[in-house]
C-alpha positions as YAML, in Angstrom:
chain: A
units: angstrom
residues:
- id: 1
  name: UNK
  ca: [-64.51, -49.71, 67.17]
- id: 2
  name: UNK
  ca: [-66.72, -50.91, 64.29]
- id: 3
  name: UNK
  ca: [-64.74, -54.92, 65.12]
- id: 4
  name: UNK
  ca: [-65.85, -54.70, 68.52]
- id: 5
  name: UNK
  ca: [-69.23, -53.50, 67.77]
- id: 6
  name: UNK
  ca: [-69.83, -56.26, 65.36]
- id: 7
  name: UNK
  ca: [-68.19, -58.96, 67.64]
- id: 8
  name: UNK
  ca: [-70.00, -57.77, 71.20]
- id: 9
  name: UNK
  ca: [-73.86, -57.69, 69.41]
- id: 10
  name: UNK
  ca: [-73.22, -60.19, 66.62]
- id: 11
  name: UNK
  ca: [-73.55, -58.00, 63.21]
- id: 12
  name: UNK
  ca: [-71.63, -58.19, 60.14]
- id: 13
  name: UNK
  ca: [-68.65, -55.74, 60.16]
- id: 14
  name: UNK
  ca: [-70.58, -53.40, 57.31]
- id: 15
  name: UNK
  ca: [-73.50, -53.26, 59.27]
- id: 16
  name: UNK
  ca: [-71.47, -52.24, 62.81]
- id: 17
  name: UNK
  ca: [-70.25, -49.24, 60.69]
- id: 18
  name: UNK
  ca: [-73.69, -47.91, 59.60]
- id: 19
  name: UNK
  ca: [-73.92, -48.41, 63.66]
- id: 20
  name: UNK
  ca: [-71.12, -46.06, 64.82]
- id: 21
  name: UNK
  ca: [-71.39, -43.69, 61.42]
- id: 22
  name: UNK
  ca: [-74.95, -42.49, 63.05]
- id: 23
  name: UNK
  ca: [-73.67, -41.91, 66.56]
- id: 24
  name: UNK
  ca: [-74.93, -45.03, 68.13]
- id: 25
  name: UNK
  ca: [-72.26, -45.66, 70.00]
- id: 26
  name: UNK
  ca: [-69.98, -43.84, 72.67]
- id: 27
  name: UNK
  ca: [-68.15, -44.59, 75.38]
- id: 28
  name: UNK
  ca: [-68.39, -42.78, 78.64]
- id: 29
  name: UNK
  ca: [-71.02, -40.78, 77.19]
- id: 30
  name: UNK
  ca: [-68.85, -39.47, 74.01]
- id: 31
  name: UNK
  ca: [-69.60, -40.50, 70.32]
- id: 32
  name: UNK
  ca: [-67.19, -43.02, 69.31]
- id: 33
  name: UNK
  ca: [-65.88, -43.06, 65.15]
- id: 34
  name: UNK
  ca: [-65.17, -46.36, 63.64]
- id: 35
  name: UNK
  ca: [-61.68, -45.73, 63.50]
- id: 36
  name: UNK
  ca: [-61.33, -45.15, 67.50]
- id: 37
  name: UNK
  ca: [-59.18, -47.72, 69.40]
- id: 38
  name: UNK
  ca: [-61.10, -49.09, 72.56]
- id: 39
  name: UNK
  ca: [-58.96, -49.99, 75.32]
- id: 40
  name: UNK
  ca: [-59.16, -52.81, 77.92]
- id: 41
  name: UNK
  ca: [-62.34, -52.83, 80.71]
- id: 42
  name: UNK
  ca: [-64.17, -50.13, 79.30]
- id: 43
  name: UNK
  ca: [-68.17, -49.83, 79.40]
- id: 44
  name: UNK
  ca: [-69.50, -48.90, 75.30]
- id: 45
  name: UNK
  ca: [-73.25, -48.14, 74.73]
- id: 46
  name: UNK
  ca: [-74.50, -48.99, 71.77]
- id: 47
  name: UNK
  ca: [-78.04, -48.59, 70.23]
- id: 48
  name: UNK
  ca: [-78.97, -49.53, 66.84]
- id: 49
  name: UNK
  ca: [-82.25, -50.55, 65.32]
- id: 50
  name: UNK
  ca: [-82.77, -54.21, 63.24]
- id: 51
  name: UNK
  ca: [-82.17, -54.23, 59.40]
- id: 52
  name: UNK
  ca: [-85.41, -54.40, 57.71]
- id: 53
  name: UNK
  ca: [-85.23, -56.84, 54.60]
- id: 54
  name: UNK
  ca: [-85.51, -55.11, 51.48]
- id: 55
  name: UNK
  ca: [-88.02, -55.66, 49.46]
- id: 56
  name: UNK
  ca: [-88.22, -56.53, 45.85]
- id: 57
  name: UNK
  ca: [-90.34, -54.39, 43.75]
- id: 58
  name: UNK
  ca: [-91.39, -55.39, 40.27]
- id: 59
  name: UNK
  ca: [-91.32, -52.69, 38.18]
- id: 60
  name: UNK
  ca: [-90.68, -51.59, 33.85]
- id: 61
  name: UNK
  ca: [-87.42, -51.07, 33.11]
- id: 62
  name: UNK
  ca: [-88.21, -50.41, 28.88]
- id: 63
  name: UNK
  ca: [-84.01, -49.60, 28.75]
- id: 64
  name: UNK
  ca: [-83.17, -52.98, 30.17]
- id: 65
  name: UNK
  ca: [-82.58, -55.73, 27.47]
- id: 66
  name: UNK
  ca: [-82.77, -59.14, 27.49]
- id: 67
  name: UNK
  ca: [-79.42, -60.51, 25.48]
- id: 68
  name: UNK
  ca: [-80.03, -64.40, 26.05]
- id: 69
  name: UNK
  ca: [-83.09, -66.22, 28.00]
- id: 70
  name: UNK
  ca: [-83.58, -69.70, 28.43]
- id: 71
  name: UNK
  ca: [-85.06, -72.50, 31.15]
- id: 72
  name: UNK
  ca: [-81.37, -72.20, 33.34]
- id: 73
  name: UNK
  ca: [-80.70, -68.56, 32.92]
- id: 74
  name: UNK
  ca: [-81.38, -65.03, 31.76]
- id: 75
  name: UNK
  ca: [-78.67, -62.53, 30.82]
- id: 76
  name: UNK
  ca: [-79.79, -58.81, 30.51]
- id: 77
  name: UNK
  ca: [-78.15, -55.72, 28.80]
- id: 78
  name: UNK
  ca: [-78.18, -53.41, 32.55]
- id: 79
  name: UNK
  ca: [-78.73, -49.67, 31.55]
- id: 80
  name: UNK
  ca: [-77.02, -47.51, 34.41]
- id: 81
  name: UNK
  ca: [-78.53, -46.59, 37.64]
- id: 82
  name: UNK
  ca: [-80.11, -49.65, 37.80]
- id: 83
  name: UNK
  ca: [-78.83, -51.61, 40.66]
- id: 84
  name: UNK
  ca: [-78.31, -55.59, 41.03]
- id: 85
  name: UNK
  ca: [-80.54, -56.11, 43.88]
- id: 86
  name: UNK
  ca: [-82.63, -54.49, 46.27]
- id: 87
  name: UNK
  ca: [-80.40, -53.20, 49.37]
- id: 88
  name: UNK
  ca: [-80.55, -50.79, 52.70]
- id: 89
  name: UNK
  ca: [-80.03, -47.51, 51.42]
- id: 90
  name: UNK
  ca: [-81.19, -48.13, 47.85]
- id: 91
  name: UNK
  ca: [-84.31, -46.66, 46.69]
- id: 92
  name: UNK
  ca: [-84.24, -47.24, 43.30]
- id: 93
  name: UNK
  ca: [-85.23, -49.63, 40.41]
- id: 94
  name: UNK
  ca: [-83.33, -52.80, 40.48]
- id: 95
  name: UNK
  ca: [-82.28, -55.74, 37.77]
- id: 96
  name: UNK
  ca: [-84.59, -58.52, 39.87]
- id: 97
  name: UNK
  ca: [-86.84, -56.27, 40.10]
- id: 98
  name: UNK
  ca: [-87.33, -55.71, 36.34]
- id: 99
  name: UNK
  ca: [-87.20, -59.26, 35.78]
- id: 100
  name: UNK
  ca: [-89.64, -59.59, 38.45]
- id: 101
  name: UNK
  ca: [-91.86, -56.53, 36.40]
- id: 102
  name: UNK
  ca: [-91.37, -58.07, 32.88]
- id: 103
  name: UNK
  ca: [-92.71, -61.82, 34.30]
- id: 104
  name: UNK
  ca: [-89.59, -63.85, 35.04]
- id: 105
  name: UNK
  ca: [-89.32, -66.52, 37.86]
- id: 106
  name: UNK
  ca: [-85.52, -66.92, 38.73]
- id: 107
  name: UNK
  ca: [-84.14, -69.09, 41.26]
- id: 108
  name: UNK
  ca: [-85.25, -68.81, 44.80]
- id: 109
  name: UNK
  ca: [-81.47, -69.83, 45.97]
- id: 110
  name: UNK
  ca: [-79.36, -66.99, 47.39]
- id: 111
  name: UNK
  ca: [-80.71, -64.21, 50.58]
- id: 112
  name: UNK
  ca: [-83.87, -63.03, 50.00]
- id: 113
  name: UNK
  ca: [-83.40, -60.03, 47.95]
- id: 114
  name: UNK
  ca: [-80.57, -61.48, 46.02]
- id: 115
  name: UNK
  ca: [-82.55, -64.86, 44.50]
- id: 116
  name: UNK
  ca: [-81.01, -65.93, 41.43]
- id: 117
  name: UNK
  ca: [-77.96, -63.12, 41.78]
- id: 118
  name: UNK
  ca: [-74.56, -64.84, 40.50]
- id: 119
  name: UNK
  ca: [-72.51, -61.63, 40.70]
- id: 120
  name: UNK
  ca: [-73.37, -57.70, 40.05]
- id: 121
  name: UNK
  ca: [-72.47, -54.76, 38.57]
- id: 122
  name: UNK
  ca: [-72.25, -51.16, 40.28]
- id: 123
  name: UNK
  ca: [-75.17, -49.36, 39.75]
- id: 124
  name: UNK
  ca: [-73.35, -46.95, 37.55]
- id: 125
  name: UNK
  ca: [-72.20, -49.62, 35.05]
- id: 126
  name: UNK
  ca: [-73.87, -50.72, 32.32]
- id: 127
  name: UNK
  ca: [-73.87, -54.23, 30.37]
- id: 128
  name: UNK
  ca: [-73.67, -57.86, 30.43]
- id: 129
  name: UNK
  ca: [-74.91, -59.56, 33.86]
- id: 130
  name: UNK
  ca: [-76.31, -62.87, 34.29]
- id: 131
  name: UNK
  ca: [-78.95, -63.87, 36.56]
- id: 132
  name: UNK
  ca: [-79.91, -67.59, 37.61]
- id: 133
  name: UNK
  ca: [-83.01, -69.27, 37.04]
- id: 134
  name: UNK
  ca: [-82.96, -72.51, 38.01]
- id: 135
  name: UNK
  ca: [-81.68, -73.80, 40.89]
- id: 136
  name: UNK
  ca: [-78.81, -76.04, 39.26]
- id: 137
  name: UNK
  ca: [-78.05, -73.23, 37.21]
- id: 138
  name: UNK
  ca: [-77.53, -70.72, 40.13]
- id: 139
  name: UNK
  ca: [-75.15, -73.69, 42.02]
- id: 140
  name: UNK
  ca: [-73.35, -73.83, 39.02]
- id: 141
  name: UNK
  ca: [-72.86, -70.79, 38.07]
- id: 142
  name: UNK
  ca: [-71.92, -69.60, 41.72]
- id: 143
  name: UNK
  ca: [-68.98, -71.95, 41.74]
- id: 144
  name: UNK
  ca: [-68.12, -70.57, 38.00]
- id: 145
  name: UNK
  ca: [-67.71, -67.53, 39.06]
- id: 146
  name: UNK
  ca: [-65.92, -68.12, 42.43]
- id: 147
  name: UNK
  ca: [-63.48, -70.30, 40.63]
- id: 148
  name: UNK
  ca: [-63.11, -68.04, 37.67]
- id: 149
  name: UNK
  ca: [-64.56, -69.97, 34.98]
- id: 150
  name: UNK
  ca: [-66.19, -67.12, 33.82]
- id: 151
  name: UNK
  ca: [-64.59, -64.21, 30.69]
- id: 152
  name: UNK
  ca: [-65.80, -61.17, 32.12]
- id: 153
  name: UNK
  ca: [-64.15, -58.43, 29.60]
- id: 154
  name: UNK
  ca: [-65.39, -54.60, 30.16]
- id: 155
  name: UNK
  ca: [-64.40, -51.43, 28.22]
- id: 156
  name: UNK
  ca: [-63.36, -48.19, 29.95]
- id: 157
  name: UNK
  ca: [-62.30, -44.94, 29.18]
- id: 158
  name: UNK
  ca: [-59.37, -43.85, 31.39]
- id: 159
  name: UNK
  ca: [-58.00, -40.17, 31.96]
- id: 160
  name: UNK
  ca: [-54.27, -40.16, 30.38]
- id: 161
  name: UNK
  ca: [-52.14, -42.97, 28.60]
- id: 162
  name: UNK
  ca: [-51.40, -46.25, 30.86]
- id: 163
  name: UNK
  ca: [-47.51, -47.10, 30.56]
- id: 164
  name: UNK
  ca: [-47.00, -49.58, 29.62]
- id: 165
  name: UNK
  ca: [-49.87, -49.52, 27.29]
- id: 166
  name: UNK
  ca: [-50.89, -53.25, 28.26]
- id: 167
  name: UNK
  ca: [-50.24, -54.93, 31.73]
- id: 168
  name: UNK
  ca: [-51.51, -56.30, 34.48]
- id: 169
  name: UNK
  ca: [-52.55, -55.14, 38.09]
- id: 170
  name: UNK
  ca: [-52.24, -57.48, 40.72]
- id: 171
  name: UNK
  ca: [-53.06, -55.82, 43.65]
- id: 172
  name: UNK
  ca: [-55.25, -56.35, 46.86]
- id: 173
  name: UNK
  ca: [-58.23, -54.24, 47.82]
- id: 174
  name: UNK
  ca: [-59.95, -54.32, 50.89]
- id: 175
  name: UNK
  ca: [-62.60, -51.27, 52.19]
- id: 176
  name: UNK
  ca: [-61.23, -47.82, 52.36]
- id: 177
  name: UNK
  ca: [-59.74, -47.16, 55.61]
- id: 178
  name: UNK
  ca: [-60.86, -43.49, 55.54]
- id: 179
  name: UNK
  ca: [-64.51, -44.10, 54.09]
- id: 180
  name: UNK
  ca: [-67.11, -47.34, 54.70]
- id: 181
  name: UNK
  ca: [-68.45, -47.18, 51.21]
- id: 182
  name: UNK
  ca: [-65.20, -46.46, 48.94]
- id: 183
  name: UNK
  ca: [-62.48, -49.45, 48.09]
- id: 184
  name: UNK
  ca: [-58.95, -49.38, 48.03]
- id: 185
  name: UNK
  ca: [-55.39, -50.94, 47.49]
- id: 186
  name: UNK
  ca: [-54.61, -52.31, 50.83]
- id: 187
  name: UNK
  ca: [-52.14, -55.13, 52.57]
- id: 188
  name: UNK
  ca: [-54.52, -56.88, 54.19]
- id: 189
  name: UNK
  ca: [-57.22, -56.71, 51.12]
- id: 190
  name: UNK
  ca: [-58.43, -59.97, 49.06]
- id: 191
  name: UNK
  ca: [-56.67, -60.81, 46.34]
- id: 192
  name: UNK
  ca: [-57.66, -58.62, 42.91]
- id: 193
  name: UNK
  ca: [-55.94, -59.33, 39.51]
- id: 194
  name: UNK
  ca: [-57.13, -56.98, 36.78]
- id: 195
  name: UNK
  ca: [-55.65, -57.32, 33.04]
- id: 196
  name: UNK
  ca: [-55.81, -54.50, 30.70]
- id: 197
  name: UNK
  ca: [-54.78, -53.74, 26.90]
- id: 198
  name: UNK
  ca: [-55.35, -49.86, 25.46]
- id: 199
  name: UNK
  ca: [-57.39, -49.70, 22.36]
- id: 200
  name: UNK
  ca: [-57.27, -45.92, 21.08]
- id: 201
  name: UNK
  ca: [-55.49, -43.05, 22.46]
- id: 202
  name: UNK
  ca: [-57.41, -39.39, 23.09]
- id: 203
  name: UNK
  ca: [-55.83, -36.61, 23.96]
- id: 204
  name: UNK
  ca: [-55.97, -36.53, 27.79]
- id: 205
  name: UNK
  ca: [-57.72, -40.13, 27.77]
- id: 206
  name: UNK
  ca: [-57.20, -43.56, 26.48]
- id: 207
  name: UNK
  ca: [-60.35, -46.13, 25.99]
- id: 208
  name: UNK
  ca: [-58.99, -49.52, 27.34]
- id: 209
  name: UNK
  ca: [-60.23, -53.24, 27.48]
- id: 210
  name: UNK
  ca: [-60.01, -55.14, 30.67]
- id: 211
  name: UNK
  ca: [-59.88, -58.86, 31.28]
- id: 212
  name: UNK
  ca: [-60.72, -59.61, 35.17]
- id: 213
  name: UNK
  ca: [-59.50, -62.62, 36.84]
- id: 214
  name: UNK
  ca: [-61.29, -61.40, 40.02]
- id: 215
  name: UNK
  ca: [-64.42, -59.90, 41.06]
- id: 216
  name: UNK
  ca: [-63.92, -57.23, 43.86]
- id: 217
  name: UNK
  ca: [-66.31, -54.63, 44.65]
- id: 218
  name: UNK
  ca: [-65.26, -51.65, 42.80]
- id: 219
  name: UNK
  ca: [-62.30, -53.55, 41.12]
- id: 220
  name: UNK
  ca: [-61.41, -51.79, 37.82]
- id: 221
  name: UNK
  ca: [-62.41, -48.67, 39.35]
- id: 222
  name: UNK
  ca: [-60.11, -48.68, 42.02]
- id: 223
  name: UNK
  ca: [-56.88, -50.42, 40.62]
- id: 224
  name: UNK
  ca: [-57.37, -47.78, 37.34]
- id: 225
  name: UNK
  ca: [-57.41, -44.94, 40.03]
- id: 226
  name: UNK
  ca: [-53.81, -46.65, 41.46]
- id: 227
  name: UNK
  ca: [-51.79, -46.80, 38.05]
- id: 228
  name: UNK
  ca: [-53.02, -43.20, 38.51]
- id: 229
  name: UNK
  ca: [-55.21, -43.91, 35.82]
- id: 230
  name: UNK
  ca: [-59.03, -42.87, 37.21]
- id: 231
  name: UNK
  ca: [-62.14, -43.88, 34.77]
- id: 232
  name: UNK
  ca: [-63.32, -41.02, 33.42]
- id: 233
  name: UNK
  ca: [-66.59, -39.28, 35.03]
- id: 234
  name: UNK
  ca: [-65.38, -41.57, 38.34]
- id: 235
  name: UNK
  ca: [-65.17, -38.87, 40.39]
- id: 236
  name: UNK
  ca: [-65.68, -40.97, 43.84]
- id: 237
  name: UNK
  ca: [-62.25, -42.26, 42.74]
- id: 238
  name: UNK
  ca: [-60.38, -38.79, 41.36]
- id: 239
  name: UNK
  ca: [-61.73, -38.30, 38.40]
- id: 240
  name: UNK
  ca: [-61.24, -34.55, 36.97]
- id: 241
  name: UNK
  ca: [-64.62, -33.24, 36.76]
- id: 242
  name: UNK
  ca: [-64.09, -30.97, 34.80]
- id: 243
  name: UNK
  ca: [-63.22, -33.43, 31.98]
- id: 244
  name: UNK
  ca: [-66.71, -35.77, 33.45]
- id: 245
  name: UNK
  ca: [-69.05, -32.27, 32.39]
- id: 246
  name: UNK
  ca: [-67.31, -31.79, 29.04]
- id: 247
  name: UNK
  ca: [-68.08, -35.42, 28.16]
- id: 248
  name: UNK
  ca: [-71.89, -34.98, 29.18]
- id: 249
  name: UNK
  ca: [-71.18, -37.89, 31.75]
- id: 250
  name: UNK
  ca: [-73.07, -38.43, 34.97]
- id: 251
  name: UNK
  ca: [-71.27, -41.74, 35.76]
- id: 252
  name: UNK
  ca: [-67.80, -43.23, 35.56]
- id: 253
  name: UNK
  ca: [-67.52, -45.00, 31.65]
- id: 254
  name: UNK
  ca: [-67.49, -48.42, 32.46]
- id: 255
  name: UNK
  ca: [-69.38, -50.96, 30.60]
- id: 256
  name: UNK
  ca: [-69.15, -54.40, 30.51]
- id: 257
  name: UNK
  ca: [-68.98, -55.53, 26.81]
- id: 258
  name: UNK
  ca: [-68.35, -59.25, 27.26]
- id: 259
  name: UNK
  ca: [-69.27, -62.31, 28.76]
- id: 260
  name: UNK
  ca: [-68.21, -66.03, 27.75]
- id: 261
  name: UNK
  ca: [-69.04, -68.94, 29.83]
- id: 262
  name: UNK
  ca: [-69.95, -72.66, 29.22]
- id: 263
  name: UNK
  ca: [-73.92, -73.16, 29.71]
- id: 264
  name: UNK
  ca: [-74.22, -74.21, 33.59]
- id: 265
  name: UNK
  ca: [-76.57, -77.81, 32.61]
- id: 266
  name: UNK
  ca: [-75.88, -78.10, 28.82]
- id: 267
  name: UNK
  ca: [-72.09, -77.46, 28.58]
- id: 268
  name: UNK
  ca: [-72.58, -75.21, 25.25]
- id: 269
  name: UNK
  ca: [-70.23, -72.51, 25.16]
- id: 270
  name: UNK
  ca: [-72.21, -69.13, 25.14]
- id: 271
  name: UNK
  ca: [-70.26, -65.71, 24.28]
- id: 272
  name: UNK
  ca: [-72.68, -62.86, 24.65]
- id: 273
  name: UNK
  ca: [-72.10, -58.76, 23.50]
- id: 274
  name: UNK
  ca: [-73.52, -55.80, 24.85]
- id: 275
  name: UNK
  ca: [-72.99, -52.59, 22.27]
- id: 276
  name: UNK
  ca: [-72.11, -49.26, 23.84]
- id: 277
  name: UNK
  ca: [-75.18, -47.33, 25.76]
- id: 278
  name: UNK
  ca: [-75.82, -43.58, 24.07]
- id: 279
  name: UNK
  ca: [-74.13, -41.67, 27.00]
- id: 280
  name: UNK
  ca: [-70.96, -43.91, 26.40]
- id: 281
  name: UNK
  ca: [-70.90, -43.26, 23.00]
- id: 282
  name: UNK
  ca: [-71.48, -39.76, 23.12]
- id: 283
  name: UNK
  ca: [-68.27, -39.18, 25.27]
- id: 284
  name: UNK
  ca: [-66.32, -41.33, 22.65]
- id: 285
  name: UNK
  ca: [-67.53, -39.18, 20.08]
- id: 286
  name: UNK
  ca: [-66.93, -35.61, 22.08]
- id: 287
  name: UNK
  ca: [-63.20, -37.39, 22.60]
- id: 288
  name: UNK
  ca: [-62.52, -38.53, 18.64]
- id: 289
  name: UNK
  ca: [-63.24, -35.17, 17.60]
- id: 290
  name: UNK
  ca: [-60.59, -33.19, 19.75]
...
């Protein structure tokens, strides 16, 4: 239903399940589900209201660090809960929004509430992202990213011991077929390679590094949660949560620790660190000393 809907009235396929998840469609008077097959010569009613452009709001964000600023580009330390760019459903403080707050002028390039946006971070992940401010630099750094130009390494804390210890996941994800907001392994998904190396074993948890040659929504989260390895506090993915409220956590522990590109106009390589945020740590600490 949700392909039709966005195919008959001309709406991205997100958007035409936002439609149908609040009961604005049916067919012969019932409420359709996204999921319902619609057969040949049939009359659907839909009704839906226009998307309303978000709107960036400058605001202080004291927790959010800048790590390296120049003419071309800014990259910021992201606390968590703090999400790339404005969006429908998002009400909270975003990253262009504190760069908008502490003065910045990035580049106009990009939808309207994504200017200067060269790739994100879920909002409850903290650390290294990188946000354009010049025009050549977003161009550039677009097609660095695309064509994976770009060491993007992140540190995790996973429940259990991955075996083998080190390896790779190459495996595609596409949206949930049960849920229009969760991720999963799927055969007709885009193409996701994640590589990953453990670091120090807990009891009941390892902390792991991960090396990603892709950039899908939700990508360590959900190929961790397929080697039957979810992040710890990740609950959306199967996290225990009983183990998430002994480690004080009120997000999955993701952070991304590393980024190493070449400067998009000057060519100087640039390798920029992000140390651990205090919630992070904390649940490192709780872990070490069982």
């Amino acid at each position: 239903m949700d392909v039709v809907v966005a195919r008959l009235i001309g709406v991205s396929r997100s958007f035409a399940v936002e439609i149908v998840e609040a009961g604005g469609v049916a067919i012969g008077g019932l409420i359709a589900t996204k999921s319902d097959r619609v057969p040949f010569d049939v009359t659907i009613d839909v009704e839906w209201e226009d998307k309303r452009e978000p709107v960036i709001v400058p605001v202080v964000v004291d927790e959010m660090t800048i790590v390296y600023d120049d003419d071309d580009i800014v990259v910021v330390d992201k606390p968590p809960f703090l999400a790339a760019h404005p969006s429908l459903g998002w009400t909270g403080d975003t990253v262009v929004g504190a760069l908008a707050g502490a003065g910045y002028r990035i580049s106009t390039s990009g939808p309207p509430e994504r200017q200067g946006i060269v790739h994100r971070l879920d909002v409850g992940t903290s650390g290294l992202m990188a946000v354009a401010k010049s025009e050549i630099a977003y161009s550039v750094m677009k097609r660095k990213f695309k064509q994976r130009e770009i060491d993007k390494t992140y540190h995790a804390v996973v429940q259990g011991h991955p075996d083998p210890s080190e390896g790779t996941i190459d495996a595609p994800i596409g949206r949930h077929p049960g849920s229009s907001w969760k991720f999963a392994v799927t055969a007709d998904g885009r193409d996701s390679v994640t590589h990953y190396s453990t670091l120090e074993s807990f009891p009941g948890a390892s902390l792991v590094e991960v090396e990603l040659e892709t950039g899908r929504t939700h990508q360590i989260r959900v190929h961790m949660a397929a080697h039957r390895h979810p992040l710890v506090g990740d609950e959306l993915y199967g996290a225990d949560p009983t183990l998430t409220a002994r480690l004080g956590l009120t997000r999955q522990w993701l952070h991304a620790i590393r980024l190493g590109f070449e400067h998009p106009t000057t060519g100087k390589r640039l390798e920029l660190e992000a140390p651990y945020p205090a919630d992070l740590q904390l649940a490192l600490e709780i872990l070490a000393a069982h």
